[in-house]
Each structure stands twice: as structure tokens, then as C-alpha cells.
C-alpha positions, 0 to 999 in steps of 0.5 A: 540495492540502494538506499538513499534519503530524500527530503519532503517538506523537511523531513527525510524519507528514506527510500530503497531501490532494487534496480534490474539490469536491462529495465523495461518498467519501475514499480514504486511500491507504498507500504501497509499499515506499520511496515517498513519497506525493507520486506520487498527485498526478496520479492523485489529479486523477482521482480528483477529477473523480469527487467523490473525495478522496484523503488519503495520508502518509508512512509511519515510516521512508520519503518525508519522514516520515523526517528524515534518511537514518539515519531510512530503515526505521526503522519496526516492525510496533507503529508500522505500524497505530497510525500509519495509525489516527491518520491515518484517525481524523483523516480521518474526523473531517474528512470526513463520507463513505464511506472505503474505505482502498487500498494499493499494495505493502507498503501492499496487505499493510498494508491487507489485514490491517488487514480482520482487526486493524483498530481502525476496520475495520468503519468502513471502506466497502472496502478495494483493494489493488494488487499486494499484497506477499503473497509477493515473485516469484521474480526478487525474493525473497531467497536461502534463506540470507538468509530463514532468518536473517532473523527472528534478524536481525529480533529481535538487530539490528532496525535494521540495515540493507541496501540491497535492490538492488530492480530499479526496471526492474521497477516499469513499462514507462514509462521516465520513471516509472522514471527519476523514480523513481531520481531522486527523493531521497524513494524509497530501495531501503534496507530494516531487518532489522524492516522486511523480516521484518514485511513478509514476515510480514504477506503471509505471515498473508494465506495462512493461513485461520485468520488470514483468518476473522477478517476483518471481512466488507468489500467488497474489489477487489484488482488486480494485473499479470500480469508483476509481478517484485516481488510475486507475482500468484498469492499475489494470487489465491490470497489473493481465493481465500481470503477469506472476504468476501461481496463481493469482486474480483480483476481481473488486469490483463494484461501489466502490470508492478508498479506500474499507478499508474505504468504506461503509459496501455495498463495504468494507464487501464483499471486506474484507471476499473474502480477508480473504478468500484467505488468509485462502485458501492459507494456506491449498493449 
């Protein structure tokens, strides 16, 4: 594993590498909402094992990219895709392989669009996303009130920020994982104004067939849990529904809660080989 820091308009990201020893293909994984990329370090083994390298940062705004608490969220739909793209250019500048880009959450949303407005798009050899946040479930979505302010809130007061009391109960049926979680002082629950709107308005283009016919034709494998409190599984389904790509997969994993990366061994293994899988399988076809 390497760590390295990579400047973006200004701004160090820092960046994380698990490199496998006879590489076949590269992942570049795009965190969820106020995480840090430093959880991918045991899946990544894994991924490994099978000649797959992953290569992952810290988003603006989140994990140690952000310097201090008052840095938390401060991040901006103009800074989402440039920052990703400096990472990817670097990552194919290192790594002569395949690269499929995988998000998990906020980074699902980010990944998805990134099929229609991406600069590096039709380099890429697939796209996965995990649970993506295309509409947030029912048992987390924010009142009526506070969705109806939001986009004035976004414009006037871009920075401010709020506490989204997000339930980490709802992440995975694994205690331990829930417990790291809340323990680690790189995740935070802290979401601005702009933050948030983007975030909603990214999953939100996701359902709109106009946005998605200007999506490069990628192969696409989107997995997520069926009992997910965060992001909505039929926003998920519905968005594989809509896609115009040739190639494309959605595998419902069944009982699973949001996050499988983090999911006891019954969800995350079954999850992890069908992903695994894919990749391999997009390399020979």
C-alpha cells in the first residue's frame, strides 16, 4: 500500500494505492458520503489476489483531505469531477491496464454521471456502482420543508453547515463495522448546504432520460441491498431500467443493508466475487 498527495486546483487530495503483483486491471474507487478511503484497505487484499489493483483518495471536503473540522463538506459540484479527473489522469499515466471507475454512495451518484459528462469517459473499461445515491430511502430523506429551501439555502449560504444526524445503524448488520465507523475521527455525518443539494441533484439527472442518452455506451454493473435505509434500492433499479448502455447489470443483493463493503460475510462475499467476476470477465470479452 502507498500513500501519496496529489495537488488539485491547489489543494492536496490524498490518494491510497493497493497495487497487485502481476496487474491485469485498476480500480479507482470514489468514496460515499463522509468517508475516507482508508476502509478499502482489506477488500482491496481481495481485489489483489485477483491482479487487481485499486487506487482510491479522499474526497474535498471529507477523510484527510480536508485539514480541520472547519474544512468538513466544503467541497462544490465544479471541484467534484475536476478533482476525480486529476486523480484518474494520474492513474492512467501510471498504470498501462484497463480501468474501470467503482463508486459506493455519493461516490455511486458521481461515478454514474460521470458515463455522461465525463472528460476521460470513453477511456474508461466500466463503471460500478454500490448502492448509489439517486434518491435517498424514505426513512432518510429530509422533510418537505427543508428540500423546498434547500436549492436557495445552497445558492445564499453554500457553506453552511449541518449535522445530518444520518443513522450509522443503517450502514450494515455488522456491529464492529458500525462501531468503527462511529469511532473513526475521518467519517463525519457533517454535510453543507452545496454539498447536500449537489448530492440530490446528481442522483436526481440519473432519472431523467434525456440526461442518460448522452451517456457514453460503458459496460455498467450496479449492485445494491434490498433493505438499504440510505439510498433507495428502486431509484437503483429503475436507473439500469433507463440506461441506454449495451451492456449493462444490476444484481439486488438480498437482505442487505447500505453499505456491502461493510456487510457481514452472508452479503459482502457473494457481492465481492460477482464484482470481481465482472471485471475479469470484461477483460477477455
Amino acid at each position: 500500500m502507498t500513500t501519496t498527495w496529489i495537488e488539485s486546483d491547489g489543494l492536496p487530495l490524498y490518494v491510497r494505492a493497493w497495487l497487485a503483483e502481476n496487474e491485469k486491471a485498476v480500480v479507482l474507487r470514489i468514496h460515499g458520503f463522509g468517508e475516507t478511503c482508508d476502509k478499502y484497505t482489506v477488500l482491496a487484499e481481495r481485489f489483489n489476489a485477483q491482479g487487481i489493483s485499486v487506487v482510491s483518495f479522499d474526497q474535498r471536503g471529507a477523510g484527510h483531505t480536508a485539514k480541520s473540522k472547519s474544512d468538513i463538506g466544503l467541497t462544490g459540484e465544479q471541484f467534484v469531477y475536476k478533482d476525480l479527473d486529476v486523480v484518474l489522469e494520474n492513474t492512467m499515466e501510471t498504470h498501462k491496464c484497463p480501468i474501470f471507475l467503482m463508486g459506493h454512495s455519493m461516490g455511486g451518484g458521481i461515478v454514474l454521471n460521470y458515463a455522461v459528462v465525463g472528460k476521460h469517459r470513453n477511456e474508461l473499461a466500466g463503471i460500478i456502482a454500490s448502492a448509489p445515491l439517486i434518491t435517498l430511502s424514505p426513512e432518510t430523506n429530509p422533510n418537505f420543508l427543508l428540500r423546498a429551501i434547500l436549492p436557495f439555502l445552497a445558492r445564499l449560504l453554500p457553506n453552511y453547515k449541518q449535522d445530518t444526524s444520518l443513522n450509522i445503524n443503517y450502514v450494515s448488520h455488522d456491529k464492529e463495522a458500525v462501531a468503527s465507523i462511529i469511532a473513526d475521527p475521518y467519517c463525519s455525518t457533517v454535510c453543507s448546504a452545496r454539498q447536500m443539494n449537489d448530492m440530490i441533484n446528481r442522483g436526481a439527472k440519473l432519472l431523467n432520460p434525456d440526461f442518460l442518452s448522452r451517456s457514453a455506451d460503458i459496460p455498467t454493473f450496479v449492485f445494491h441491498g434490498t433493505e438499504d435505509k440510505i439510498n433507495w434500492f428502486n431509484s437503483s433499479k429503475k436507473y439500469v431500467d433507463l440506461l441506454p448502455a449495451k451492456d449493462k447489470t444490476f444484481l439486488p443483493v438480498q437482505g442487505a443493508y447500505h453499505d456491502i463493503d461493510l456487510e457481514t460475510d452472508e452479503y459482502r462475499l457473494p457481492t465481492e466475487k460477482a464484482t470481481i467476476d465482472w471485471i475479469l470477465h470484461h477483460l477477455t470479452s
